[in-house]
C-alpha positions, 0 to 999 in steps of 0.5 A: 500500500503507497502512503505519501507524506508532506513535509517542508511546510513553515512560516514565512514572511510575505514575498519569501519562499518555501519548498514542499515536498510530497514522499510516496512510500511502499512496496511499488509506487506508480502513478498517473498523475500526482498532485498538490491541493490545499485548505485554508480555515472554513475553506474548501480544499482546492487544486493548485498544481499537478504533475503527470507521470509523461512531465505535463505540469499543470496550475491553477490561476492563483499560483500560475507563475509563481509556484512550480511542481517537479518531481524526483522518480528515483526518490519516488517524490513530487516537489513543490517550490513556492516563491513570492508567497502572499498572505492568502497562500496560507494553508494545509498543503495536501499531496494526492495521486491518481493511478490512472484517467479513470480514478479520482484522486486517492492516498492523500497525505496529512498535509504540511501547513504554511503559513504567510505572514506580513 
C-alpha cells in the first residue's frame, strides 16, 4: 500500500519562499498523475498544481507563475517550490495521486501547513 507524506511546510514572511515536498512510500509506487491541493480555515480544499507521470505540469490561476511542481522518480517524490508567497497562500498543503484517467484522486497525505505572514 503507497502512503505519501508532506513535509517542508513553515512560516514565512510575505514575498519569501518555501519548498514542499510530497514522499510516496511502499512496496511499488506508480502513478498517473500526482498532485498538490490545499485548505485554508472554513475553506474548501482546492487544486493548485499537478504533475503527470509523461512531465505535463499543470496550475491553477492563483499560483500560475509563481509556484512550480517537479518531481524526483528515483526518490519516488513530487516537489513543490513556492516563491513570492502572499498572505492568502496560507494553508494545509495536501499531496494526492491518481493511478490512472479513470480514478479520482486517492492516498492523500496529512498535509504540511504554511503559513504567510506580513
Amino acid at each position: 500500500q503507497v502512503q505519501l507524506a508532506e513535509s517542508g511546510g513553515g512560516s514565512v514572511q510575505v514575498g519569501g519562499s518555501l519548498r514542499l515536498s510530497c514522499a510516496a512510500s511502499g512496496r511499488t509506487f506508480s502513478f498517473y498523475v500526482m498532485g498538490w491541493f490545499r485548505q485554508a480555515p472554513g475553506k474548501e480544499r482546492e487544486f493548485v498544481a499537478s504533475i503527470a507521470a509523461s512531465g505535463h505540469t499543470s496550475y491553477s490561476d492563483y499560483v500560475k507563475g509563481r509556484f512550480t511542481v517537479s518531481r524526483d522518480i528515483a526518490r519516488n517524490t513530487m516537489y513543490l517550490q513556492m516563491n513570492n508567497l502572499k498572505p492568502e497562500d496560507t494553508a494545509i498543503y495536501l499531496c494526492a495521486r491518481r493511478i490512472s484517467s479513470n480514478t479520482d484522486y486517492g492516498s492523500w497525505g496529512q498535509g504540511t501547513q504554511v503559513t504567510v505572514f506580513p
